[in-house]
N, C-alpha and C positions, 0 to 999 in steps of 0.2 A: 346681480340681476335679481328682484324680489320680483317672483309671480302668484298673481293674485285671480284665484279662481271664482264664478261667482255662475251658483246654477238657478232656475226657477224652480217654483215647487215641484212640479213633474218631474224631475229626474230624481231616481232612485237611487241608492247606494250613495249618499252623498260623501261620505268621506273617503272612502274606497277610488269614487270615482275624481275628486280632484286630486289624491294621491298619482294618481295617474296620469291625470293632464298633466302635473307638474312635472312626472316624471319624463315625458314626450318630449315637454318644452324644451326641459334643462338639456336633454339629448341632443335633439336638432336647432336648440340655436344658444348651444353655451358656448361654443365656437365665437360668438360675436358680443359675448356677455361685458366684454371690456367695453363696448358700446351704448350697450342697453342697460335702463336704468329700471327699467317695470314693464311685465308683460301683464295685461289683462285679458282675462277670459271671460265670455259671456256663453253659459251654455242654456240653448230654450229647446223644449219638444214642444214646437207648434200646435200640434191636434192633442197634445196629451194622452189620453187612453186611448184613443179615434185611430189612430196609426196614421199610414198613410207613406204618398213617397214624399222623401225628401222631408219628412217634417223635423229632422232634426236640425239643430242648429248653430254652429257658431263661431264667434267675432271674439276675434285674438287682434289685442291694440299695443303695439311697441312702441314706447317710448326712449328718446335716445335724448342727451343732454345738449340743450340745444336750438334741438328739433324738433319742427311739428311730429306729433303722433304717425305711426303707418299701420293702417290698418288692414285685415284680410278675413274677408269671409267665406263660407262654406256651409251648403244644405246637401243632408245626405239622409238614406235609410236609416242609418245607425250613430250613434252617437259617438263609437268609433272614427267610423270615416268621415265625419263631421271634425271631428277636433285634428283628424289625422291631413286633411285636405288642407284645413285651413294652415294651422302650424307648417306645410310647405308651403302653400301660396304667400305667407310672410318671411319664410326664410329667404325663397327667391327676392321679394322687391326690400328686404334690409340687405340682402347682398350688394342687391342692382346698386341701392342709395347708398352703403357705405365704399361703396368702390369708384360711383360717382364721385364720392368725398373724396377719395383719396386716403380711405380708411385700409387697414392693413386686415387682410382676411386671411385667415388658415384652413 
């Protein structure tokens, strides 16, 4: 499973920080990795300096061989709970679809 992080200019610590998403990823959904062929990351701080709620942002895209894309997204205060939210909101509907399949889960 190769993940692919990709952040806008506003976020800071950039290599620190995809080190991390990747780290998330591979965690909560390596379990399913014989499935999955690329996760993509999109991370944006909508207001930039501005702050604000919920201006973070981001949209994690699994691809599975096969099969359409599934995507999940998630806006939060922190760029944490942005990537943290989403990475579950996609673990749940690749569980949902590969059990629909008749895919083998652990």
């Amino acid at each position: 499973m190769k993940i692919q992080v990709n952040t806008d200019h506003n976020i800071h610590g950039h290599e620190a920080t995809m080190e991390s998403v990747k780290a998330l990823v591979e965690s909560t959904l390596g379990h399913l990795a014989e499935h999955i062929t690329r996760v993509e990351v999109h991370i944006t701080d909508e207001n930039a300096m501005k702050g604000g709620r919920a201006d973070k942002r981001c949209v994690m895209e699994a691809r599975m061989e096969g099969h359409q894309p599934i995507a999940a997204t998630e806006e939060a205060a922190s760029l944490n709970d942005a990537v943290e939210g989403a990475v579950q909101k996609l673990k749940r509907l690749l569980d949902h679809t590969i059990g629909r399949l008749g895919g083998n889960r652990t």
